[in-house]
C-alpha positions in Angstrom: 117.2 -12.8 -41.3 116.1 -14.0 -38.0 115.5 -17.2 -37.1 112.7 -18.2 -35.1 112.2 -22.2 -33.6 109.1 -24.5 -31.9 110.7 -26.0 -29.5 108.3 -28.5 -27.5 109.3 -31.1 -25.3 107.1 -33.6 -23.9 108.1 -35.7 -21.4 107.0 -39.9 -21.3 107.9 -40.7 -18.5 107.1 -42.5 -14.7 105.6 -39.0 -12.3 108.2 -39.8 -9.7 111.2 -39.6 -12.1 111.3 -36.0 -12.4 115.4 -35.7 -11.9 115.7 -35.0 -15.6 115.7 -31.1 -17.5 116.1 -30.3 -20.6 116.1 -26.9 -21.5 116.5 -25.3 -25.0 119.7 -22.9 -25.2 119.3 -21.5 -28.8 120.0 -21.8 -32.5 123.7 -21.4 -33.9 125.1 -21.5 -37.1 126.1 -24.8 -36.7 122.8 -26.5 -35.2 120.3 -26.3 -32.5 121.7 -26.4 -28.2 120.3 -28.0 -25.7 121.3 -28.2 -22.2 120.5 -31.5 -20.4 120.5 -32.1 -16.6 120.4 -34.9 -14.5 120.1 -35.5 -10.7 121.7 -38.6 -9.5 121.9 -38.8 -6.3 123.2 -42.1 -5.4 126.0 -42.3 -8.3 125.0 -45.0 -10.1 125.3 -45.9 -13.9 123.0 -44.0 -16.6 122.8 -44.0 -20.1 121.8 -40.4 -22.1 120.8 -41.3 -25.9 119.6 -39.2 -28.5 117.5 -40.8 -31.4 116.2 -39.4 -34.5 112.3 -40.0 -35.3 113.0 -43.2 -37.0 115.2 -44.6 -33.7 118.6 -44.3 -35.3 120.7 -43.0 -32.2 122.7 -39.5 -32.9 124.7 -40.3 -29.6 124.5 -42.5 -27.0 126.8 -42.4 -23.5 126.9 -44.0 -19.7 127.4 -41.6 -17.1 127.8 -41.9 -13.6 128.2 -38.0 -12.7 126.2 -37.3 -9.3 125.2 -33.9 -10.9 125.0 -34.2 -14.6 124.9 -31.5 -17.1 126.1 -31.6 -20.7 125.1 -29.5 -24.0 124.1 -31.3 -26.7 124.2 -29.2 -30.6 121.4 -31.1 -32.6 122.3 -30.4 -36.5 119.8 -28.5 -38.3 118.5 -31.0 -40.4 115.0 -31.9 -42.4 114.6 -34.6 -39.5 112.7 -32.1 -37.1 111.9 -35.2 -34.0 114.8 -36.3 -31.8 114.0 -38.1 -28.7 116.6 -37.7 -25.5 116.1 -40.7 -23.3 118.1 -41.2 -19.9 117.8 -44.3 -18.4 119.2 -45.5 -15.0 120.9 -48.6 -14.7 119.9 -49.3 -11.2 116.1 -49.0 -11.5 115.7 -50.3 -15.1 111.9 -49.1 -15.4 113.1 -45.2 -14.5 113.2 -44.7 -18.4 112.7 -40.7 -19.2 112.0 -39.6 -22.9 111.5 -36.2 -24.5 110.3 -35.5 -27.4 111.7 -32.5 -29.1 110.1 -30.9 -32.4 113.4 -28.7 -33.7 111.3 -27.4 -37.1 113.0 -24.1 -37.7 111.7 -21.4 -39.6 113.4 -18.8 -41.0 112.4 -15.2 -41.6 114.2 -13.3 -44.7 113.4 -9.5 -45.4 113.7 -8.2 -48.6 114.1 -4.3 -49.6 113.7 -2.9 -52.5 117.3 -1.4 -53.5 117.2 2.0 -55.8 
């Protein structure tokens, strides 16, 4: 069958911290991709975390890549919120959160065999 996903992020975060994109690759056998990518300019020390609905973290890192981009394979699970936040050491208030809804759907046919 096919599968079909609502993918909808929503970003929280200050207007002028727009250095941050996530974009959704796909679903896989093994889980749902995501491609996150950061801007940082000046080199300095950030943190990319992943939480479930309930705030247990999936992953959590620190980074200090200039131009950051990493995939990320959620597992398809029941829990359908994860949050990616990145937050940059050096300005503690640039805090950027996304919401992302991962409910996946999936279409079966069925034909009639003779």
């Amino acid at each position: 069958g096919t599968t079909a996903m609502a993918v909808h992020a929503q970003s929280t975060s200050n207007p002028a911290y727009k250095n941050v994109e996530i974009r959704y690759l796909g679903v896989t056998d093994d889980g749902v991709l995501f491609n996150v990518a950061y801007d940082n300019p000046n080199g300095s020390k950030f943190s990319v975390m992943l939480l479930y609905k309930e705030g247990t973290p999936l992953f959590q890192e620190v980074y200090s890549d200039k131009k950051f981009e990493k995939r990320f394979m959620l597992p398809k699970t029941d829990n359908d919120k994860v949050t990616f936040v990145v937050r940059n050491f050096r300005d503690a208030d640039l805090k950027q959160s996304f919401e992302i809804n991962t409910h996946i759907t999936e279409d079966l046919v069925v034909t009639k065999v003779k």
